[in-house]
C-alpha positions as CSV (number, residue, x, y, z in Angstrom):
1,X,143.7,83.8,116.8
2,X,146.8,86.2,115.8
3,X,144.7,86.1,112.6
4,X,141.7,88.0,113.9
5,X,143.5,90.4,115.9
6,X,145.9,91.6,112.8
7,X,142.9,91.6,110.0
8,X,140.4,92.8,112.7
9,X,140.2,96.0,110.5
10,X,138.7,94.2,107.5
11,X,136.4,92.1,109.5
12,X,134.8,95.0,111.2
13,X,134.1,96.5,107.4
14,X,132.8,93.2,106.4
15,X,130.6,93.2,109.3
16,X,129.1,96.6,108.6
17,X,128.7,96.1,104.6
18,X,126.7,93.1,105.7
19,X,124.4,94.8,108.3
20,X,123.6,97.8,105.9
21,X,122.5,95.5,102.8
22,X,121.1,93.4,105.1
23,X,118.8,96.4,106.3
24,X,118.5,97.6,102.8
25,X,117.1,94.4,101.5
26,X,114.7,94.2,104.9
27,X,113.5,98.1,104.0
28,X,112.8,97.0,100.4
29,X,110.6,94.0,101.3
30,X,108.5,95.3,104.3
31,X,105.0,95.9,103.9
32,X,104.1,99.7,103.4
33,X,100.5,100.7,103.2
34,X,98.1,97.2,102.3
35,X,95.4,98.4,101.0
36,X,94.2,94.6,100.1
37,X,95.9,91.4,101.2
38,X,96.0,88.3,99.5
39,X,95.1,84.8,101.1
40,X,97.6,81.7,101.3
41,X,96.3,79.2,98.8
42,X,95.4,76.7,101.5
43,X,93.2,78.9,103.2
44,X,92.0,79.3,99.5
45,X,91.6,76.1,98.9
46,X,89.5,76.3,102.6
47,X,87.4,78.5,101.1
48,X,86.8,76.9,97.9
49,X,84.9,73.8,99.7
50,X,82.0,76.0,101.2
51,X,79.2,76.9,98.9
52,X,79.5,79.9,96.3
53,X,83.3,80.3,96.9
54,X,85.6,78.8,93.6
55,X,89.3,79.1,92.7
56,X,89.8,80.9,89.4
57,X,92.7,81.9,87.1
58,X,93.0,84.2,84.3
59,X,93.2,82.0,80.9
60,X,93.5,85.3,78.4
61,X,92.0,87.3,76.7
62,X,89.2,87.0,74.9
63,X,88.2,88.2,71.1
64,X,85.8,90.3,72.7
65,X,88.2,92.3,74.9
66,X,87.1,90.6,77.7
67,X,89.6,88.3,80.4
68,X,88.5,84.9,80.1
69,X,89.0,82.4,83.4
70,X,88.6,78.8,84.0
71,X,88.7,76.5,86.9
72,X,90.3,73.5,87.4
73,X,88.0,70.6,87.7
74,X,90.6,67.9,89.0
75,X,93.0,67.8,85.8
76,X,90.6,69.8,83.3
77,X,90.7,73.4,82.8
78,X,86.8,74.3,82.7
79,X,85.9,78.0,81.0
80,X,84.0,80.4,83.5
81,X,82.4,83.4,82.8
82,X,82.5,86.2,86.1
83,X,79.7,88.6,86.4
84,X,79.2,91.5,88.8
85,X,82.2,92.3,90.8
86,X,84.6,90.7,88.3
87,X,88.3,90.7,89.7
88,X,89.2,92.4,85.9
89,X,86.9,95.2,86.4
90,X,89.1,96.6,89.0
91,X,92.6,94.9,88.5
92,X,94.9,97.0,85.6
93,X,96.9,94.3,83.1
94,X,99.6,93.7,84.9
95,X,97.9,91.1,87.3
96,X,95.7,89.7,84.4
97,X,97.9,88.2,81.9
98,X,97.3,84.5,81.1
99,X,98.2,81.9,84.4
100,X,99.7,84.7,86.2
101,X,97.8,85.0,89.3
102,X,94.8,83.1,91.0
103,X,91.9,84.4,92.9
104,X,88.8,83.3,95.2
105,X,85.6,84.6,93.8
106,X,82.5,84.2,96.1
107,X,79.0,84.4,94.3
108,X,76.0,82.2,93.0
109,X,75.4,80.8,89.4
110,X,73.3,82.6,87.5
111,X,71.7,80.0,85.3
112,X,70.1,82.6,82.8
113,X,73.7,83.8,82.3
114,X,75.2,80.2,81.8
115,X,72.6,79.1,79.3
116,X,73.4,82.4,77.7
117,X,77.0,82.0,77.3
118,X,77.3,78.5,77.1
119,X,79.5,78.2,79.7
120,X,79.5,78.0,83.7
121,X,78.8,82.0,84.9
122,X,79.5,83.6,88.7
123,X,77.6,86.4,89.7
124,X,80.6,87.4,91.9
125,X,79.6,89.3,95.1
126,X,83.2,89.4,96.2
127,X,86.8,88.2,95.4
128,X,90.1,87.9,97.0
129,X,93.8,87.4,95.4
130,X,95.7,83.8,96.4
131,X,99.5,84.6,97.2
132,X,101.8,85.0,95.6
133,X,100.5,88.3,93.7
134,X,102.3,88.5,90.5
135,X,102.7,91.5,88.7
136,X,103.8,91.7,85.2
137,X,105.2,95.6,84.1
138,X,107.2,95.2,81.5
139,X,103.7,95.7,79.5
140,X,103.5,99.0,81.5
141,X,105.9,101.0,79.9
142,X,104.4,104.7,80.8
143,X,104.8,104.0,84.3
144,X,105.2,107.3,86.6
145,X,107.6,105.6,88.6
146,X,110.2,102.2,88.1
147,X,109.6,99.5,90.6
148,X,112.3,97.1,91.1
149,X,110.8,95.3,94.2
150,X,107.1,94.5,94.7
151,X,105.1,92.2,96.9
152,X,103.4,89.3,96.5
153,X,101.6,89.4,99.9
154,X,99.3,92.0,99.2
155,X,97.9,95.3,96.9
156,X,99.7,98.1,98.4
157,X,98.9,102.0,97.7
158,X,101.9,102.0,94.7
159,X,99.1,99.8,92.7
160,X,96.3,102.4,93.7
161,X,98.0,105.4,93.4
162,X,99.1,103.5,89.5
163,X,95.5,102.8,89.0
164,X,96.7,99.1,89.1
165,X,94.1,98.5,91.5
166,X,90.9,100.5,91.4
167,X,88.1,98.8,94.3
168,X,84.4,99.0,93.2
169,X,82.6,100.9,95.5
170,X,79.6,99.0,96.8
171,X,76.6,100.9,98.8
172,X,73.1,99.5,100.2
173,X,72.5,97.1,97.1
174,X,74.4,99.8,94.4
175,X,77.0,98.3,92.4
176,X,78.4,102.0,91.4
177,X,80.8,99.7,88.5
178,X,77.8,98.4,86.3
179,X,74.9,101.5,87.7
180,X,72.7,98.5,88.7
181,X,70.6,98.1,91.8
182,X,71.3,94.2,92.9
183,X,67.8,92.5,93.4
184,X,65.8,95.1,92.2
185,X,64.2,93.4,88.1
């Protein structure tokens, strides 16, 4: 007891070093400004049983340029192709590197594409990132501003203002990414 009374001094300072990184730590990591927020994986996985709704990942890139996704169809990795709002169309590179994040995609098969490619292709009408959002900048190395911590909750305003995230605007049957009118031949 004597103990804490004489050392009280050094206690109280331990005390308030731990309350300000504690705060500092808690300002770091609370959500500022979602501009898109991911879904828990199962809720995803929710999703993925209804019609027109599929789990994708990004499996590289492609000779073409283009990112290349799969599914998983029990323990196989099956190739998909995305069409229309394609997550990669408005996600920068850091969320698109190989196995690094996952994503819901809602759309319908479009069998002329499929025959085409050769492989399984979404027209995607809409998509939504699984948790936890992974960001890779080291590839980013003319970055405006250094990041230390980022979340894996959501796309915040630092990944729009970065052009990290840029959403396709989509009016009365317009895609305004690909100039198309949707249902119109």
């Amino acid at each position: 007891m004597w103990e804490i009374i004489e050392n009280g001094p050094f206690y109280i300072r331990k005390v308030i070093i731990l309350a300000i990184l504690f705060s500092v730590i808690q300002k770091a990591t609370a959500p500022h400004d979602v501009v898109l927020p991911a879904i828990g994986m199962e809720y995803a996985e929710g999703m993925a049983r209804e019609n027109e709704n599929y789990i994708v990942r990004t499996g590289g890139t492609e000779s073409s340029g283009e990112v290349g996704w799969y599914y998983m169809d029990g323990e196989e990795k099956k190739e998909l192709a995305l069409s229309g709002r394609n997550p990669a169309h408005e996600l920068s590179s850091i969320f698109l590197q190989p196995d690094r994040n996952t994503f819901v995609v809602t759309g319908r098969i479009d069998e002329e594409l499929t025959r085409k490619n050769g492989c399984l292709t979404l027209d995607v009408k809409q998509w939504y990132p699984v948790a936890p959002i992974k960001r890779d900048y080291k590839s980013m190395e003319n970055r405006e501003k250094e990041r230390i911590f980022y979340p894996s909750g959501y796309l915040d305003a630092y990944d729009l203002e970065q052009g990290d995230y840029v959403p396709v605007i989509i009016h009365r049957d317009i895609d305004y990414y690909s100039n198309k009118v949707r249902g119109i031949e």
